[in-house]
C-alpha positions in Angstrom: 13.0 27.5 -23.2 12.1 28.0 -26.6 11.6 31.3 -26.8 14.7 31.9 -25.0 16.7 30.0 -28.1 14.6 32.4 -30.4 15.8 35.7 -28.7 18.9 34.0 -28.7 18.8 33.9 -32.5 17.6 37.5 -32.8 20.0 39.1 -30.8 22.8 37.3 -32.4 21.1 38.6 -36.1 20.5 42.0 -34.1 24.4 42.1 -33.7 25.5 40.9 -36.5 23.4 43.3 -38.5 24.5 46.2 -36.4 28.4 45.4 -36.9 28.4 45.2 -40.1 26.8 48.1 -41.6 28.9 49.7 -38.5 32.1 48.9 -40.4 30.8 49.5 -43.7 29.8 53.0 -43.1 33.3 53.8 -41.6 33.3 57.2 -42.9 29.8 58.9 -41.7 29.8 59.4 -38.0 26.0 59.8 -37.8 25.5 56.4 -39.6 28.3 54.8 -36.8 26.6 56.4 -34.2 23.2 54.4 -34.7 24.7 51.2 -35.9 27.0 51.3 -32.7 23.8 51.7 -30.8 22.0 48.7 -32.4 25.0 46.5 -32.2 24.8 47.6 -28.6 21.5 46.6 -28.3 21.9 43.3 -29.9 24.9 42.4 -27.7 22.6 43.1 -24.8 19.6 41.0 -26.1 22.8 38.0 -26.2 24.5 38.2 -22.6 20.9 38.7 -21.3 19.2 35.5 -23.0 22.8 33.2 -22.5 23.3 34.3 -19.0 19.0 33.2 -18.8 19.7 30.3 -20.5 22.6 28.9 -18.3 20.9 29.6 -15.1 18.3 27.5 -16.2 15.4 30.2 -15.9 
């Protein structure tokens, strides 16, 4: 249980991070590319551990 609350946390940082260098580098495509891809990965890392979490695995 705990270490689902700690992925929790991580994803939600992994997402957070990845949204907001993805809007403050509006203007390079490259740079919106990767940070779409780790905001992607974060939000993934989330649904994965809450859905977890709520099933009660």
């Amino acid at each position: 249980m705990i270490w689902s609350v700690i992925f929790l946390v991580i994803g939600i940082m992994v997402l957070a991070a990845g949204l907001y260098y993805f809007l403050k580098e509006k203007n390079d495509p490259e740079s919106r590319k990767i940070y779409g891809i780790i905001s992607v990965a974060g939000a993934v890392i989330v649904v994965y551990t809450a859905v977890k979490l709520l099933a009660g695995f």
